[in-house]
C-alpha positions as CSV (number, residue, x, y, z in Angstrom):
1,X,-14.4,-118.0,-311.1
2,X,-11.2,-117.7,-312.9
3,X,-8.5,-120.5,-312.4
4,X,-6.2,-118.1,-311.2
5,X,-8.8,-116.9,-308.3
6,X,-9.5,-120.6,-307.7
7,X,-5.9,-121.0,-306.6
8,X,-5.6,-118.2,-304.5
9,X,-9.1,-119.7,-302.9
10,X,-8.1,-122.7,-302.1
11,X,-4.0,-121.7,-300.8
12,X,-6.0,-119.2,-298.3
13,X,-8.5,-122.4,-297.3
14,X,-5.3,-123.8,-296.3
15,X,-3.8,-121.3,-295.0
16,X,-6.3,-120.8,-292.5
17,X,-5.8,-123.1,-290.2
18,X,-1.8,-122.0,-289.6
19,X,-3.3,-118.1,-289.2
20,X,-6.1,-118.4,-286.9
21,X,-5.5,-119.7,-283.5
22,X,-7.3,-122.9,-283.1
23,X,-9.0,-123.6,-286.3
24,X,-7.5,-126.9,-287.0
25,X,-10.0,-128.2,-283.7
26,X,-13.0,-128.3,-286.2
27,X,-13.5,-131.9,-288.1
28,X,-15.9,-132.4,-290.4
29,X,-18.2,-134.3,-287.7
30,X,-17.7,-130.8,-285.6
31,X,-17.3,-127.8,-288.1
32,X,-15.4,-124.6,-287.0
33,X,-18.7,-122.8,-287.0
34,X,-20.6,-125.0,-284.7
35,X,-17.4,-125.7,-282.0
36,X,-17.0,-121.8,-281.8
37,X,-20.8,-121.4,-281.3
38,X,-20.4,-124.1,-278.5
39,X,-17.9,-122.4,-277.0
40,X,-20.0,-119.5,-276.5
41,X,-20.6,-121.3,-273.0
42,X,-17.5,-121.2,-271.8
43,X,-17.6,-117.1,-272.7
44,X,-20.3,-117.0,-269.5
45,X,-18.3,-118.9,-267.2
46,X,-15.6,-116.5,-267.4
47,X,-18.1,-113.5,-267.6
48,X,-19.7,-114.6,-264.2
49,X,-16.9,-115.9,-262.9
50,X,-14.8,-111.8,-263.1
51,X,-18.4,-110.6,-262.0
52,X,-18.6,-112.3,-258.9
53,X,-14.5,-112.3,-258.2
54,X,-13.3,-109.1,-259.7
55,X,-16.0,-106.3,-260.2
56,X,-18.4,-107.2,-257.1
57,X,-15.6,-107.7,-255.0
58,X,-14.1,-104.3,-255.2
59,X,-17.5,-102.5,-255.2
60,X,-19.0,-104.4,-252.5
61,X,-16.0,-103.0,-250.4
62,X,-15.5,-99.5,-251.5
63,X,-18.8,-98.5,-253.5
64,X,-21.1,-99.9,-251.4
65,X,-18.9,-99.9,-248.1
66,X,-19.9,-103.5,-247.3
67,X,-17.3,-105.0,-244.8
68,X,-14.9,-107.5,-245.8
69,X,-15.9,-110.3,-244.0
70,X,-19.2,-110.4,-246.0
71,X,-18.1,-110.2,-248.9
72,X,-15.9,-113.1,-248.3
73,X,-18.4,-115.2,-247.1
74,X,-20.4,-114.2,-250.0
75,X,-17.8,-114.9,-252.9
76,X,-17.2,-118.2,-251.5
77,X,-20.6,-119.1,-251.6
78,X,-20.4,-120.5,-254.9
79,X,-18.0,-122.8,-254.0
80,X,-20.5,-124.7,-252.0
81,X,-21.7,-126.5,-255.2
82,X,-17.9,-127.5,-256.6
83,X,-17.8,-130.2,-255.3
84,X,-21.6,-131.1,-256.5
85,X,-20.0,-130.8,-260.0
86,X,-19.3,-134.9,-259.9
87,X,-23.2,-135.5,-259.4
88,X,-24.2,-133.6,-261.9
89,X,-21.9,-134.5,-264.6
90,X,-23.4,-138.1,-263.4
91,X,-27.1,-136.7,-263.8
92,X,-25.8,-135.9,-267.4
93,X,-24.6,-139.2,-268.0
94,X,-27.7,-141.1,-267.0
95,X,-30.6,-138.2,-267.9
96,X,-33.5,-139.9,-270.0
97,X,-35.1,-137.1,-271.6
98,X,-38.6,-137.7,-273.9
99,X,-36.9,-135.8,-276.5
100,X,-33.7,-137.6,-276.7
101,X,-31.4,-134.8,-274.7
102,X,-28.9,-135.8,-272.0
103,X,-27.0,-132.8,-271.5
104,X,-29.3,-129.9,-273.0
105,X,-31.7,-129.8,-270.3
106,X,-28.5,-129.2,-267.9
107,X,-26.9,-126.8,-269.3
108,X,-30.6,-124.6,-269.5
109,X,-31.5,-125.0,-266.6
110,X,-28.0,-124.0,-265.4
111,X,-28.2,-121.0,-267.3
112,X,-31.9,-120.3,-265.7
113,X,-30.0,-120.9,-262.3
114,X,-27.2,-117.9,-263.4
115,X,-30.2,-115.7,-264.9
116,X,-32.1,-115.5,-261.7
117,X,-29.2,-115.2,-259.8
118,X,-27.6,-112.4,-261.6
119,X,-31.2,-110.5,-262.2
120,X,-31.9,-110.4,-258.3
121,X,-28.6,-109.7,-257.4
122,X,-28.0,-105.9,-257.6
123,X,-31.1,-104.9,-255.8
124,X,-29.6,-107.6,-253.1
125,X,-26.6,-106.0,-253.1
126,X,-28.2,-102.8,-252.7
127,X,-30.2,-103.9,-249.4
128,X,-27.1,-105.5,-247.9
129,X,-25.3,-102.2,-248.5
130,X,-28.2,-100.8,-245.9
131,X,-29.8,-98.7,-248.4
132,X,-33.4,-100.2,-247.2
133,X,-36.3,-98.7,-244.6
134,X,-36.2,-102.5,-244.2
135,X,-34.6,-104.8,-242.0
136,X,-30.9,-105.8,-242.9
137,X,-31.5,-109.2,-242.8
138,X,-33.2,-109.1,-245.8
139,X,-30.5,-108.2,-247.6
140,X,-28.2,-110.6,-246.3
141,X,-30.5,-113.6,-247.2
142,X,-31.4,-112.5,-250.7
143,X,-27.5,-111.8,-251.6
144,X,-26.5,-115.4,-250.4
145,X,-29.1,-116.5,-252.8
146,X,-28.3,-115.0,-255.5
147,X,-24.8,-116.0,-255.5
148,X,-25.8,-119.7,-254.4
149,X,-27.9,-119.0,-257.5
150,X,-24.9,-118.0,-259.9
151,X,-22.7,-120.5,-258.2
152,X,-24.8,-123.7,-258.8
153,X,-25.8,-122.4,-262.6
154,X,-22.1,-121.5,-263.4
155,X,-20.8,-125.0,-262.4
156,X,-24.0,-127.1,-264.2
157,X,-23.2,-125.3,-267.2
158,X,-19.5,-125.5,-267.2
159,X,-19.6,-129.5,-266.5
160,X,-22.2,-130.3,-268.7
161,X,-21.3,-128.1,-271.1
162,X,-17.8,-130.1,-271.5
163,X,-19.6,-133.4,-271.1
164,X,-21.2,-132.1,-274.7
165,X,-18.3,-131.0,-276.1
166,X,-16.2,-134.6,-275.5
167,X,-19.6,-136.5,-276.9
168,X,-19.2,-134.5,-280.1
169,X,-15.6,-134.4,-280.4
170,X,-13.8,-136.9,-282.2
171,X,-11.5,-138.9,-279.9
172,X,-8.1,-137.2,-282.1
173,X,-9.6,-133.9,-282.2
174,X,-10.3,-133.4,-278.5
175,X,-7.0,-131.7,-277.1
176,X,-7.6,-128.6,-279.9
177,X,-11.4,-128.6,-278.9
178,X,-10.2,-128.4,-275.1
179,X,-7.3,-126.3,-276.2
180,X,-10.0,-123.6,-277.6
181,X,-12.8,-124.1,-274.9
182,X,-10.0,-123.0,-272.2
183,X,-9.0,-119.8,-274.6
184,X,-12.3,-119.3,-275.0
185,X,-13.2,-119.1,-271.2
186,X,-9.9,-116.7,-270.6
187,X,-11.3,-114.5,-273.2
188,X,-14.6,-113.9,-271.9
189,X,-12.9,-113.1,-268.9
190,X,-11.0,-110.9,-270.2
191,X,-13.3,-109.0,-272.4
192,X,-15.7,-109.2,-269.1
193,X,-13.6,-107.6,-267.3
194,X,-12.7,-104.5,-269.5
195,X,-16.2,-103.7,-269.7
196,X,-17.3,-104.3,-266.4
197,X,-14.4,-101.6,-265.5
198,X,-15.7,-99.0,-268.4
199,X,-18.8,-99.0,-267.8
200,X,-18.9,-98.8,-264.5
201,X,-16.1,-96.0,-264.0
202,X,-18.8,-93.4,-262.9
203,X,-20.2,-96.0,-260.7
204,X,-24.4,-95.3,-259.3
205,X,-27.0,-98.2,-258.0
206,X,-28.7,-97.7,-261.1
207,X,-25.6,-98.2,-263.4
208,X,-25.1,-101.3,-260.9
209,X,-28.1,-102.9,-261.9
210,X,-27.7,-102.5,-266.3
211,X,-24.7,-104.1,-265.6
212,X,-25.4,-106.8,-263.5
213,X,-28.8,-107.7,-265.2
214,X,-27.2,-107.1,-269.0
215,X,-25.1,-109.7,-268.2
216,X,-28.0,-112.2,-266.9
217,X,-29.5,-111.2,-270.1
218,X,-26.5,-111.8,-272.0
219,X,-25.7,-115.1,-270.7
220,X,-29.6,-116.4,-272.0
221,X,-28.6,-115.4,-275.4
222,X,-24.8,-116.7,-275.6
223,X,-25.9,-120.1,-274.0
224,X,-29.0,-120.2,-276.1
225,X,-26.6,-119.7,-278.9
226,X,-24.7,-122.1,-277.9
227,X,-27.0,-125.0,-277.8
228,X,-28.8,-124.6,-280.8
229,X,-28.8,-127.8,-282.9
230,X,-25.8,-129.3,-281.0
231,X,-26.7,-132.2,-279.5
232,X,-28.9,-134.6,-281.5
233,X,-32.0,-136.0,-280.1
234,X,-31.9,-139.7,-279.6
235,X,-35.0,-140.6,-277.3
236,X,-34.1,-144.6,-277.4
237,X,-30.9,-144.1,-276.5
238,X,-31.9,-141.9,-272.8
239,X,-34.7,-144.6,-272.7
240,X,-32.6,-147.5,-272.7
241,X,-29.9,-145.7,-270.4
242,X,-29.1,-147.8,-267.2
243,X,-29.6,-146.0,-264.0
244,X,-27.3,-147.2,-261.2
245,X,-26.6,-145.3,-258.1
246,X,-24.4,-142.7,-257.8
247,X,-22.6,-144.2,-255.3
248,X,-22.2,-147.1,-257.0
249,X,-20.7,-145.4,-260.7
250,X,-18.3,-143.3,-258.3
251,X,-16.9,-146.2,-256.5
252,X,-16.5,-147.7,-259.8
253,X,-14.5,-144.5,-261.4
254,X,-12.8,-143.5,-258.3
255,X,-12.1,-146.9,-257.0
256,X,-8.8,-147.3,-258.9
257,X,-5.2,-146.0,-257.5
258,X,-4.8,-144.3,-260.7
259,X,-7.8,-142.3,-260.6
260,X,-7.3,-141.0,-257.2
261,X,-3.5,-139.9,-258.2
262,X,-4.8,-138.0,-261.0
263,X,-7.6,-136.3,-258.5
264,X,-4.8,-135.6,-256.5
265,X,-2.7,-134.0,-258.6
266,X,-5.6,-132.1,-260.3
267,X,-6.0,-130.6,-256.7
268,X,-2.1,-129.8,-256.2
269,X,-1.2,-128.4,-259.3
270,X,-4.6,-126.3,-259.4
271,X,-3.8,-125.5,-255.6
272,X,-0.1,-124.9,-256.0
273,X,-1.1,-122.1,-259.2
274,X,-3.8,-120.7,-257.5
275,X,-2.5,-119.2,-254.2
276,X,-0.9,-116.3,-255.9
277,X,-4.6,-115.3,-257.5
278,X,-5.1,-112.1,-255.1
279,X,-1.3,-111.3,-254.1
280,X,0.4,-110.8,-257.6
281,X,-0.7,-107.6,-258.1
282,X,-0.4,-106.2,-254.2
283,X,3.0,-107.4,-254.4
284,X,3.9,-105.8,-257.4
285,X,2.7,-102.4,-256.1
286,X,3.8,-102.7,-252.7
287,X,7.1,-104.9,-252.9
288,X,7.9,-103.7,-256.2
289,X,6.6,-100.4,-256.3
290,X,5.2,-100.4,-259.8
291,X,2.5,-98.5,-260.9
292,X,-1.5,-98.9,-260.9
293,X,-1.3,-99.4,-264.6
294,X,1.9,-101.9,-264.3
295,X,0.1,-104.2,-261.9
296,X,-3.1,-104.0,-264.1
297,X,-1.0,-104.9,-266.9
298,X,0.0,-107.9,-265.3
299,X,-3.5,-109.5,-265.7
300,X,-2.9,-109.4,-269.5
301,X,0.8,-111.0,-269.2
302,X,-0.8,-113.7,-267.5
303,X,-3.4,-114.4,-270.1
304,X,-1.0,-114.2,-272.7
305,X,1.0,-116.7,-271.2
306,X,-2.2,-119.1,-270.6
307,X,-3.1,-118.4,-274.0
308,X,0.3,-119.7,-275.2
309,X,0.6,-122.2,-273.3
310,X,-2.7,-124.0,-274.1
311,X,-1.7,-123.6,-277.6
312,X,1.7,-125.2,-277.2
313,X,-0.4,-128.1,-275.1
314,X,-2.9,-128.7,-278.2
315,X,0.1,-128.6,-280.2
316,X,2.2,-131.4,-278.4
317,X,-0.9,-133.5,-277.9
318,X,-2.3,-133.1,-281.4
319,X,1.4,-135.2,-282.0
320,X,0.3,-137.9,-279.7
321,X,2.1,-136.7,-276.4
322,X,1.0,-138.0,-273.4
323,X,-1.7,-135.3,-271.4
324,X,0.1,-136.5,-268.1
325,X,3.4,-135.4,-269.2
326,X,2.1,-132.3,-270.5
327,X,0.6,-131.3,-267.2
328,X,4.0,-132.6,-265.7
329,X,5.6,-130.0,-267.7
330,X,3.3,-127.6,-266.6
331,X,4.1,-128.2,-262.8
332,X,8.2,-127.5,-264.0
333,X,7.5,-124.9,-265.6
334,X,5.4,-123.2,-262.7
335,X,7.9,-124.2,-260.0
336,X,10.9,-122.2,-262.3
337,X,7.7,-119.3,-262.6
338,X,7.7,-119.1,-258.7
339,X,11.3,-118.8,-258.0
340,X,11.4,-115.9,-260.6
341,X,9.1,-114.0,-258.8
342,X,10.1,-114.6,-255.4
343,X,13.8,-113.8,-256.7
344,X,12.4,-110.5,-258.0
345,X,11.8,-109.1,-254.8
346,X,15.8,-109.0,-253.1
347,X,16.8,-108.2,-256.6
348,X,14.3,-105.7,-256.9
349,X,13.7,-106.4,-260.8
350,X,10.4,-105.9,-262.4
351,X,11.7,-108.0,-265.7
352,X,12.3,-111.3,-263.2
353,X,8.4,-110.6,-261.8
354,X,6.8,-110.2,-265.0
355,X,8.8,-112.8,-266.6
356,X,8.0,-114.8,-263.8
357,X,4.2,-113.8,-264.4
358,X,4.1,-115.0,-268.1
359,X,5.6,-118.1,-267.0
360,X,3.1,-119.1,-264.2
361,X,0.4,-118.1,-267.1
362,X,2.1,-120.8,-269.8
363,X,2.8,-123.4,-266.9
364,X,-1.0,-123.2,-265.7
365,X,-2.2,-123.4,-269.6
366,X,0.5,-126.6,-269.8
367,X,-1.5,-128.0,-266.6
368,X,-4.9,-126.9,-267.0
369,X,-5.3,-128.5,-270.6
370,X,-3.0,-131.6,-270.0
371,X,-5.3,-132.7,-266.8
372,X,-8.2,-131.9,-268.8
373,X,-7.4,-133.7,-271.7
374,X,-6.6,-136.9,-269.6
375,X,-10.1,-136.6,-267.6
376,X,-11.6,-136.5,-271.4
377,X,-9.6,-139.5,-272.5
378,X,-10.3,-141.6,-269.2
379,X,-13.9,-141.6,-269.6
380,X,-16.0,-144.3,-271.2
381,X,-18.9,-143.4,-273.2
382,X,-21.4,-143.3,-271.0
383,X,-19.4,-142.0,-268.5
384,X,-18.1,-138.3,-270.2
385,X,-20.3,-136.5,-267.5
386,X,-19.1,-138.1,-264.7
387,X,-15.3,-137.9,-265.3
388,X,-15.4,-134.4,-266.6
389,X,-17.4,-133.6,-263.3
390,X,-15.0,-135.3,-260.6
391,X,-11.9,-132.7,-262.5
392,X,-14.0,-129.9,-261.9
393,X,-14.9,-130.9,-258.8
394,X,-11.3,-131.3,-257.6
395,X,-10.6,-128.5,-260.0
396,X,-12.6,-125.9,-258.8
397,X,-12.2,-126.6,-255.4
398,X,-8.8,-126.4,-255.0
399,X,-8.8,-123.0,-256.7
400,X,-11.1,-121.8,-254.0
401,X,-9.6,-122.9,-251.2
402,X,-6.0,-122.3,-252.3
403,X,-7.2,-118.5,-252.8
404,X,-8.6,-118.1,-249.5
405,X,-5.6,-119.6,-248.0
406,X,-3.1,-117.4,-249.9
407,X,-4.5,-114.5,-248.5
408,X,-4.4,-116.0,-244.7
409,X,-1.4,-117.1,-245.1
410,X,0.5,-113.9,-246.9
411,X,-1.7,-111.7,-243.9
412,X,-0.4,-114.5,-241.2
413,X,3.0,-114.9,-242.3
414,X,3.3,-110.5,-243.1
415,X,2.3,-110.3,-239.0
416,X,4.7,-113.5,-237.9
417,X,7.6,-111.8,-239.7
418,X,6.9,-108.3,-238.5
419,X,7.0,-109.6,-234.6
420,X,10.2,-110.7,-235.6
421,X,9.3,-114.3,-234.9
422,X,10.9,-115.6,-238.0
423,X,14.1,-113.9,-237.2
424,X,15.7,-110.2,-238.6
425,X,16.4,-111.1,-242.0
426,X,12.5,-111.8,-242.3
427,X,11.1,-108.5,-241.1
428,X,10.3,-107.1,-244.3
429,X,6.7,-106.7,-245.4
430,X,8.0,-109.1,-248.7
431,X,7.9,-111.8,-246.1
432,X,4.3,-112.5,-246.1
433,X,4.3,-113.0,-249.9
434,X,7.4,-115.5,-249.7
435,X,5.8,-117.5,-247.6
436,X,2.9,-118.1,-250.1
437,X,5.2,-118.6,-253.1
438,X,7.8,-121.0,-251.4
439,X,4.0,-123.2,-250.8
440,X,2.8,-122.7,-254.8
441,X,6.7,-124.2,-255.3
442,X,5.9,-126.8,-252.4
443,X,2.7,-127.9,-253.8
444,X,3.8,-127.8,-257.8
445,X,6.1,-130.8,-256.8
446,X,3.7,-132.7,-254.9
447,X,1.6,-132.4,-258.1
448,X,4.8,-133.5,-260.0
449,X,4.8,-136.6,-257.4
450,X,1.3,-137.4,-258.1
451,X,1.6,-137.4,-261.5
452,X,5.4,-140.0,-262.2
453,X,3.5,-143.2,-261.4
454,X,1.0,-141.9,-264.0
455,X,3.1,-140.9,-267.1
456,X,4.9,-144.8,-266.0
457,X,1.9,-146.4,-266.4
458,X,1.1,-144.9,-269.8
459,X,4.5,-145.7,-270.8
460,X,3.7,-149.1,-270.1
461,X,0.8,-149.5,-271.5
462,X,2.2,-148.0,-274.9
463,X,5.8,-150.9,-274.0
464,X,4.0,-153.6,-275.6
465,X,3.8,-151.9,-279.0
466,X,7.7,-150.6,-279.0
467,X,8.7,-154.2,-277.7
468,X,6.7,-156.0,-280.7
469,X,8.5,-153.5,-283.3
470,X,11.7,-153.7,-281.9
471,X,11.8,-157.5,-281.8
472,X,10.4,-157.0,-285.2
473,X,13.2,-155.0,-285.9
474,X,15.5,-156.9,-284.6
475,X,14.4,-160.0,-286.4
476,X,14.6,-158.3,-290.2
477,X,17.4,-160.1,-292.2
478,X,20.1,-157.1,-293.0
């Protein structure tokens, strides 16, 4: 190669990381190639994850005319197993293995768990729809196991799939490997969910079931993908691994004030951005009047400003900022995101909402990586599983319940205000809505609450060091 060529090589080598979102997360212990492969994981989650919450939902209800309150129960299902998440990230931890594995085995035999939950599923679905010479209960039984199936898989994967990524990870290069795990996650939900709705635009039972069992089969693949040659086999180190009780190991992680504060505010902040899950696009359309493809559009706004704001987290933490003040400014951010779009509706501006939209997406990014990053950094080294279990844990619950309250309380709050309970100025159908925003705003600064004592203590941990050079300072002859 000519010296000329050789420069031009090695200036697009280094141009690469500044071009290509991410890159700079690989290290030479945990090369670009292998952390995107890994990530491959995360692509599942999200795939399952708009299966179960955006596809299934809507053609329970109107393809299959399945009532509501089944579906409901059914798509909570897989909440059963949150808070499980802790106990198996513990598993993880403590997981002797004669060939050496600790978190392999989890993560396959969650993916087994999605597999066969996703490949029974549509002829479930079918049955429970009453398209059977059977009886009915049938159906009912083998839909709540296939998504108890999905659920428990989707949550054993996701936990300790992180557990491998912080064991790999160098301690400096873990808020860009979290900071792509988390895009990496809202792309497959994204791409998921495009393709779920294009292929199954002309919708039959039989299209129902390629969709639904290509993506069991595509989840083996990805996650087989994903684990090849990561983790490296170390049968004396699982053979020597103490055992205690679970009991025991969470008392001893969740025994200290400062690990139930950040629990706590994992389980506002998640709560207080989670509410408006279901209701931003009904109140688009019906507050707002904008159009089907408007309020579909805002799905990508939001992304966009998730996307951007777990770069801007990676970014500020790559620099040595604190992951506490980061999900801090998260919360801030979300609380100004929330008054937008409640503002939008007496002003009647669709600029406020969706500005208000992109700014709930960049404020959850800011959270969502920040408390992340701080659940990575508090764990010990034999106790990765275990930490990054009790944050999904609180993680994942919260979402779940903070959705299912955001519609109770929007349908609660819609009928108080209609009855003219909350007085005249109240009556409109907005009312409902406002209700659940003024809570997201509500429970953003309890999160904030949670979370001062934490970014002091860090601060003061870090005094010591800025005493010493000051006095040192101080001290040098002029």
């Amino acid at each position: 190669m000519s010296a000329p060529a050789q420069r031009i090589t090695r200036a697009l080598m280094r141009l690469t990381p500044a071009i290509l979102p991410f890159a700079d997360a690989a290290t030479p212990e945990l090369p670009l190639g292998r952390l995107l492969r890994l990530a491959l994981f995360q692509v599942t989650v999200g795939m399952a994850a708009v299966l179960l919450i955006g596809t299934l939902n809507r053609v329970m209800i109107v393809e299959l005319k399945v009532q509501a309150s089944v579906v409901a129960v059914m798509l909570a299902l897989p909440l059963v197993f949150a808070p499980l998440r802790a106990l198996v990230g513990f598993r993880s931890d403590t997981h002797r293995s004669v060939l050496g594995w600790r978190r392999v085995p989890y993560i396959w035999f969650g993916t087994l768990l999605q597999f066969g939950g996703l490949a029974i599923m549509p002829f479930a679905l079918l049955i429970l729809s009453g398209d059977t010479t059977g009886p009915l209960w049938v159906g009912d039984a083998a839909a709540a196991l296939a998504f108890l199936l999905v659920g428990a898989g989707l949550h054993t994967v996701q936990t300790a799939g992180l557990a491998l990524a912080t064991d790999l990870a160098p301690a400096e290069a873990r808020p860009r490997v979290v900071a792509l795990l988390c895009a990496a996650l809202v792309a497959g939900m994204m791409v998921s969910a495009v393709l779920f709705g294009l292929v199954l635009a002309t919708f039959s039972p039989v299209r129902l079931i390629q969709v639904i069992q290509g993506a069991a089969l595509l989840t083996m693949v990805l996650n087989g993908v994903a684990l090849w040659k990561q983790e490296p086999r170390d049968p004396a180190r699982t053979r020597s691994l103490a055992r205690p009780a679970f009991a025991e190991s969470w008392r001893g992680y969740a025994g200290t004030g400062r690990a139930r504060r950040r629990l706590v505010a994992i389980g506002l902040g998640t709560a207080g951005f989670s509410m408006q899950d279901v209701l931003l696009e009904p109140y688009g359309g019906e507050i707002l009047r904008l159009s089907v493809a408007a309020t579909t559009a805002l799905t990508a706004i939001l992304a966009a400003g998730g996307g951007i704001g777990l770069w801007l987290a990676a970014r500020w933490l790559a620099r040595g900022g604190d992951p506490f003040r980061v999900a801090a400014a998260g919360c801030g951010i979300g609380i100004l995101a929330f008054s937008a779009v409640t503002f939008a509706s007496p002003l009647d501006s669709a600029r406020l909402f969706g500005t208000g939209v992109a700014l709930i997406g960049l404020g959850g990014g800011l959270f969502a990586h920040g408390t992340l990053t701080a659940a990575m950094n508090a764990a010990g080294p034999e106790g990765t599983g275990l930490a990054l279990g009790a944050w999904g844990a609180a993680q994942a619950s919260a979402a779940g319940l903070a959705i299912a309250a955001g519609g109770l309380v929007r349908d609660a709050g819609g009928a108080l205000a209609r009855s003219g309970a909350l007085g005249a100025g109240l009556e409109g159908p907005a009312s409902g809505y406002l209700i659940v925003y003024h809570l997201e705003i509500a429970l953003l600064f309890g999160a904030l609450v949670a979370l001062g004592p934490l970014v002091r203590s860090q601060d003061a941990a870090s005094a010591p060091g800025r005493d010493r050079l000051t006095q040192n300072l101080a001290e040098r002859p002029a």
